[in-house]
C-alpha positions in Angstrom: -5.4 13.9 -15.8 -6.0 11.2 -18.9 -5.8 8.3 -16.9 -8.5 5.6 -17.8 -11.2 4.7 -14.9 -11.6 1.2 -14.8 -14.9 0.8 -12.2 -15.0 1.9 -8.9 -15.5 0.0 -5.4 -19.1 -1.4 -6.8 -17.6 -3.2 -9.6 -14.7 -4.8 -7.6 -16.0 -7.9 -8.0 -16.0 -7.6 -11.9 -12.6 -5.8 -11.4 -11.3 -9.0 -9.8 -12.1 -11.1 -12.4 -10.4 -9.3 -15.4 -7.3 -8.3 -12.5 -6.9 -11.4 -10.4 -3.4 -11.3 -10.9 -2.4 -7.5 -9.5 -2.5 -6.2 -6.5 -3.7 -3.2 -5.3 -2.3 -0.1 -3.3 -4.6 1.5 -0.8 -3.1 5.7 -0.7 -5.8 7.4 1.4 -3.9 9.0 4.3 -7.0 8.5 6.8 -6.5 5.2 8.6 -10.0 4.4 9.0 -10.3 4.8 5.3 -7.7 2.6 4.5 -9.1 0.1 6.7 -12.4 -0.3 5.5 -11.1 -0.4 1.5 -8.7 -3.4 2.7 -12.0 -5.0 4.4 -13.8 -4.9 1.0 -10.9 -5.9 -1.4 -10.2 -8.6 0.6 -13.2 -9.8 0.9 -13.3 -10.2 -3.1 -9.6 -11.6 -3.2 -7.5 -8.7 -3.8 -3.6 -9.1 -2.5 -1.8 -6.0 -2.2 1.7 -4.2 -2.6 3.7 -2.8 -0.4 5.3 0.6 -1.9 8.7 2.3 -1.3 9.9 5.1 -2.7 13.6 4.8 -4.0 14.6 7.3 -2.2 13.5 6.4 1.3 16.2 5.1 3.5 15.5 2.2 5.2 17.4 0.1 7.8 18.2 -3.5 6.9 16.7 -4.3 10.5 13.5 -2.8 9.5 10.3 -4.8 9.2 7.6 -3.3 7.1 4.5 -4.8 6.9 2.0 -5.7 3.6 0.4 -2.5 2.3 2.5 -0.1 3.7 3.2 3.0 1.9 6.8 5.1 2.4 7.3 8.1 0.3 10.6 9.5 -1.0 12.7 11.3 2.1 11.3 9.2 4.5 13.9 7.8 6.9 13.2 4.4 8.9 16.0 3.6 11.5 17.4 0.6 13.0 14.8 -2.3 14.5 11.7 -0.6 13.9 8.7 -2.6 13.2 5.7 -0.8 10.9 2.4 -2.8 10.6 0.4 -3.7 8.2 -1.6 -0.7 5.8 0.8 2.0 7.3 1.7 5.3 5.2 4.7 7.2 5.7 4.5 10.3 4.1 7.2 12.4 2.3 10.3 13.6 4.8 8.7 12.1 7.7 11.4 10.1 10.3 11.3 7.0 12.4 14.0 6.7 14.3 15.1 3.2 16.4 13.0 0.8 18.0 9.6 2.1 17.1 6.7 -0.1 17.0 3.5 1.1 13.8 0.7 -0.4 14.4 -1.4 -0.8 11.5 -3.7 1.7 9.5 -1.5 4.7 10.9 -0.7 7.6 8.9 2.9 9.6 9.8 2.3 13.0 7.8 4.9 14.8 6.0 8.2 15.9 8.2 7.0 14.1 11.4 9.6 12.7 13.6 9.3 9.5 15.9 12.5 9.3 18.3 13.2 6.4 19.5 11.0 3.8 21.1 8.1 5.4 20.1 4.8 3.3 19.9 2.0 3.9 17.8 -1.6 1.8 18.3 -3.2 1.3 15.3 -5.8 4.1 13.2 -3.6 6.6 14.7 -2.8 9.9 12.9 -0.1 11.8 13.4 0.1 15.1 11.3 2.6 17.1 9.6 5.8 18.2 11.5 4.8 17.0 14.6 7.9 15.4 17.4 6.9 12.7 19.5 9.7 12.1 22.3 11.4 9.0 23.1 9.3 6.2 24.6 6.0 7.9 23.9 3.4 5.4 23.5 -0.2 6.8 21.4 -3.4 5.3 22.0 -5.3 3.9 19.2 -8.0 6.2 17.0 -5.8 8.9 18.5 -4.8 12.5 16.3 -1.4 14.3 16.6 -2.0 18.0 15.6 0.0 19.3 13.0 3.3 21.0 14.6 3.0 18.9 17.8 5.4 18.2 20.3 4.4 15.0 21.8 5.8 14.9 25.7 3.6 12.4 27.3 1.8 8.8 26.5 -1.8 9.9 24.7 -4.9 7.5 25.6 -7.2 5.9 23.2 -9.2 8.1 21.0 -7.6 11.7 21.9 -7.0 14.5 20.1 -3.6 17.0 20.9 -2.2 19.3 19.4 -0.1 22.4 20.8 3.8 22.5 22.2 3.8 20.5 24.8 0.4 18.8 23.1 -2.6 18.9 25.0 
């Protein structure tokens, strides 16, 4: 697409040098990936930016964490908390008192109602509902076009209306 290549993750160490100054954004959507890219920046001495889209709406009672990532549509309501390395993809909604661990990925059009929590690594695809005071295990997967109607343990995968 034209843009230069600068190095890759082997030359981050030389990258640091000449780019000490900038952070970096992490954009994979898979949590785990995310992870281990922050694990080896950091490492070197990297700081990184959080990213949102001007056209995201967020409450002012909102706390978004370092790294996160919210594309344009996205809606973030009143006294949610979203961790650390978290990307919100375009059109996705959290609505009130919702707790985002970190590394986890909302996929396009997904809502979260209210007092929804999400452990961290989790992955929750594309225009999937999670009801009201849902809580998802950690390293889980929310199916695309999930409805979410009951807590999901650590390392599950559902998908399906009710998901299963």
């Amino acid at each position: 697409m034209g843009y230069p290549i600068i190095g890759n993750d082997s030359d981050a160490s030389l990258l640091f040098k000449k780019f000490y100054n900038l952070p970096l954004v992490i954009t994979p959507d898979t949590p785990l990936l995310r992870e281990k890219l922050f694990g080896h920046y950091s490492k070197i001495g990297f700081k990184f930016e959080t990213i949102i889209s001007s056209k995201a709406k967020i409450s002012k009672s909102a706390q978004i964490g370092t790294g996160t990532i919210i594309q344009s549509g996205v809606n973030v309501s009143a006294k949610t908390r979203i961790g650390n390395f978290v990307k919100l993809n375009t059109n996705c909604n959290v609505m009130h008192d919702c707790l985002i661990h970190d590394y986890v990925t909302i996929a396009p059009n997904a809502v979260l109602l209210g007092h929804v929590t999400v452990s961290e690594k989790v992955y929750i695809g594309a225009n999937s509902t999670i009801l009201p005071t849902i809580s998802i295990g950690e390293d889980s997967l929310v199916g695309a076009g999930s409805v979410v109607t009951r807590n999901i343990d650590n390392n599950i995968t559902v998908k399906g209306v009710p998901a299963k």
